[in-house]
C-alpha positions as a printed Julia matrix, in Angstrom:
183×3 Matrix{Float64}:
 23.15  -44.99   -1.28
 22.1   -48.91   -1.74
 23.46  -50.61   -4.46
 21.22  -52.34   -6.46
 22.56  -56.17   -8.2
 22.95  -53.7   -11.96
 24.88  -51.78   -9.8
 27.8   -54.18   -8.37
 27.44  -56.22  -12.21
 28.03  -52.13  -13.66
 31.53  -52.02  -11.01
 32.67  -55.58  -12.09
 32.19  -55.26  -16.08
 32.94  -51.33  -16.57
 35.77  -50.69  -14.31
 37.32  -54.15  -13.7
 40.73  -52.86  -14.36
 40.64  -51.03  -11.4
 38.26  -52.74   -9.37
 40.76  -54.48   -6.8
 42.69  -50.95   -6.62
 39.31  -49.93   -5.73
 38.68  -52.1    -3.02
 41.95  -51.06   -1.35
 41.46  -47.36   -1.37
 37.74  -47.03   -2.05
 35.75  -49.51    0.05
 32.19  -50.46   -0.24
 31.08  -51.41    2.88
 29.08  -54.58    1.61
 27.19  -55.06    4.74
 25.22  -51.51    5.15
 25.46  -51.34    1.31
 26.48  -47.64    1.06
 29.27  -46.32   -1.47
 31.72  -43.87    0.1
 32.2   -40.56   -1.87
 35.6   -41.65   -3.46
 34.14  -44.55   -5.26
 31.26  -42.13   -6.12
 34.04  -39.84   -7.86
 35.89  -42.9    -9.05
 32.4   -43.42  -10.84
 31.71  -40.57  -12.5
 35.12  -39.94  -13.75
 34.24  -43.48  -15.7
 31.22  -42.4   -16.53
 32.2   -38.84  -17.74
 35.12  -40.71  -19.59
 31.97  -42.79  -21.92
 30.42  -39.85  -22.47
 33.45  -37.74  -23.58
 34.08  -40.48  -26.21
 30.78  -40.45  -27.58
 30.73  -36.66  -27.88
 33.81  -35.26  -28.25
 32.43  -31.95  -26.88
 35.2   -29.72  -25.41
 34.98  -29.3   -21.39
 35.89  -27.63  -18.1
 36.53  -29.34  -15.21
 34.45  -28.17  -12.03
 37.5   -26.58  -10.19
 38.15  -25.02  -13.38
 34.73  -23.27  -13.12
 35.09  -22.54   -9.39
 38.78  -21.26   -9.26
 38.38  -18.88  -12.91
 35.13  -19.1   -14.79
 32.51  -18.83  -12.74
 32.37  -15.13  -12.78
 33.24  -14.49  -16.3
 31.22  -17.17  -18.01
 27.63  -17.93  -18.76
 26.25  -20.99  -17.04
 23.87  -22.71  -18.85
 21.64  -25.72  -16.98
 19.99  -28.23  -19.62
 18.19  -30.39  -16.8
 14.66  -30.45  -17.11
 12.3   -28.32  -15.09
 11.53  -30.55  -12.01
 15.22  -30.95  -11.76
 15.64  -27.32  -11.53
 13.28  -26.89   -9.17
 15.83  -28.32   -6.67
 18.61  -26.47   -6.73
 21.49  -25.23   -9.62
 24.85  -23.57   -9.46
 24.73  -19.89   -8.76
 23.84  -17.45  -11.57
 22.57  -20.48  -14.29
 20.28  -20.27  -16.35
 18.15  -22.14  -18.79
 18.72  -22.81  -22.44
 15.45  -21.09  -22.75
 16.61  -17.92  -21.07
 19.86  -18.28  -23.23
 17.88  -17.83  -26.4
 16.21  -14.89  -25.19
 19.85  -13.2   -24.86
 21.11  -10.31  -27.36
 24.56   -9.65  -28.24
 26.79  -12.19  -26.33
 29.94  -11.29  -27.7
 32.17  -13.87  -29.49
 34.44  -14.69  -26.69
 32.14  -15.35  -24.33
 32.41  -18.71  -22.55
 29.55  -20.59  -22.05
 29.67  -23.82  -19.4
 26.81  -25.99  -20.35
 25.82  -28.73  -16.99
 23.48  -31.32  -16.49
 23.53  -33.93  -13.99
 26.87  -35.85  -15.21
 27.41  -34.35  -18.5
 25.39  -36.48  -21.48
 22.93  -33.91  -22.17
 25.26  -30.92  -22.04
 27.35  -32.46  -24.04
 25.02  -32.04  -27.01
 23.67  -29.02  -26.34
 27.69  -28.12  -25.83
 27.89  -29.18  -29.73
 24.82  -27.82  -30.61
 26.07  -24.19  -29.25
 29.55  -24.7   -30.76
 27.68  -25.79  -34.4
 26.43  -22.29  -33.95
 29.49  -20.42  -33.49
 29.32  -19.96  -29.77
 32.38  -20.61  -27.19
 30.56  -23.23  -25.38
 31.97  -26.13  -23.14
 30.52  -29.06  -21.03
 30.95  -28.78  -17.26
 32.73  -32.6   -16.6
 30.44  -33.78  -14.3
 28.08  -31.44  -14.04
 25.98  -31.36  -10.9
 27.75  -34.68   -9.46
 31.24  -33.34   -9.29
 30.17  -29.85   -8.38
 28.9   -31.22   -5.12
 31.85  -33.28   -4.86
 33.8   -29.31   -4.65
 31.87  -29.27   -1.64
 30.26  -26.1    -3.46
 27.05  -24.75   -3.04
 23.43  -25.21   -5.09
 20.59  -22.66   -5.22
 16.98  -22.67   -5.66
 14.98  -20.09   -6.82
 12.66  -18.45   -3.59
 10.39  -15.46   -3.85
 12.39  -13.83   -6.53
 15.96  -14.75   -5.01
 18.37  -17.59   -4.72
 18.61  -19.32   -1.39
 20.87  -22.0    -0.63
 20.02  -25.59   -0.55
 21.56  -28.94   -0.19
 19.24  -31.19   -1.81
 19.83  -31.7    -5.13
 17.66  -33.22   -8.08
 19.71  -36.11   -9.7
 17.88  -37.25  -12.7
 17.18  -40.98  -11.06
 18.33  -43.4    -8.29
 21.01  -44.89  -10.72
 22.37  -41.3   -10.95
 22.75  -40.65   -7.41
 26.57  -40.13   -7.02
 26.4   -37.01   -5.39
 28.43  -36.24   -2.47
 27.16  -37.61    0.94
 26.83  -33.98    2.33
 23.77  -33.38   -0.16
 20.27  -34.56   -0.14
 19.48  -36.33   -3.21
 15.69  -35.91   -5.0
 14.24  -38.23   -7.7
């Protein structure tokens, strides 16, 4: 990934605090201009951390999802249909297939995901306004890849895996180096 100028001003002003911590254990390698996938975590844990105070929405963590919920729950994806196109976590759906369900029973979790977690955090609200058992996936997409876990696209009628992923814009691209990152 090439960091842009916003980029290295967005390290130095958002996480100065821990920005010489981060050049001992998470180092940018200035001269090819790539970010190792620690810093990319490191990132989106900030990020994730904005969001979560504008929102307030109530959340799973990724290894939450993988290690308990991820059979039991109902995975909703909020990107946007070219996104989708790409690649989502096993079993998701839409919120437009969502709607279309009958009787999901009170208890039901529901793990709303987007690329880093802004959008599902207000459809996460939205859901919860309406008396649903809904929480944000923290870091949706980004951090799911950073499990190492896998994405599918839809394929004549079935899931297939895939490693590139849709990531809502270059600026968004913290996914983990194994994956292939779409615009």
């Amino acid at each position: 990934m090439k960091l842009s100028f916003d980029s290295i001003v967005f390290i130095f002003k958002s996480i100065w605090p821990n920005f010489l911590l981060g050049l001992l254990f998470f180092p940018i390698n200035v001269f090819s201009n790539t970010v190792n996938d620690s810093l990319k975590q490191s990132i989106i844990e900030y990020k994730f951390e904005k969001i979560q105070k504008k929102f307030k929405a109530p959340y799973v963590t990724v290894q939450e999802l993988k290690d308990t919920l991820i059979e039991s729950s109902i995975l909703i994806d909020v990107r946007e249909p070219k996104e989708l196109l790409y690649g989502r976590i096993k079993s998701a759906i839409t919120l437009e297939e969502f709607k279309e369900l009958k009787d999901i029973p009170e208890d039901q979790s529901i793990i709303v995901y987007c690329t880093i977690g802004h959008r599902s955090a207000k459809v996460t609200n939205q859901l919860r306004r309406q008396g649903y058992q809904a929480f944000n996936l923290k870091g949706g997409v980004l951090s799911w890849s950073h499990l190492q876990q896998k994405f599918y696209k839809n394929y004549n009628q079935s899931e297939i895996e895939t490693d590139t992923i849709h990531v809502y814009s270059k600026g968004w691209n913290f996914l983990n180096s194994e994956y292939k990152p779409i615009f």
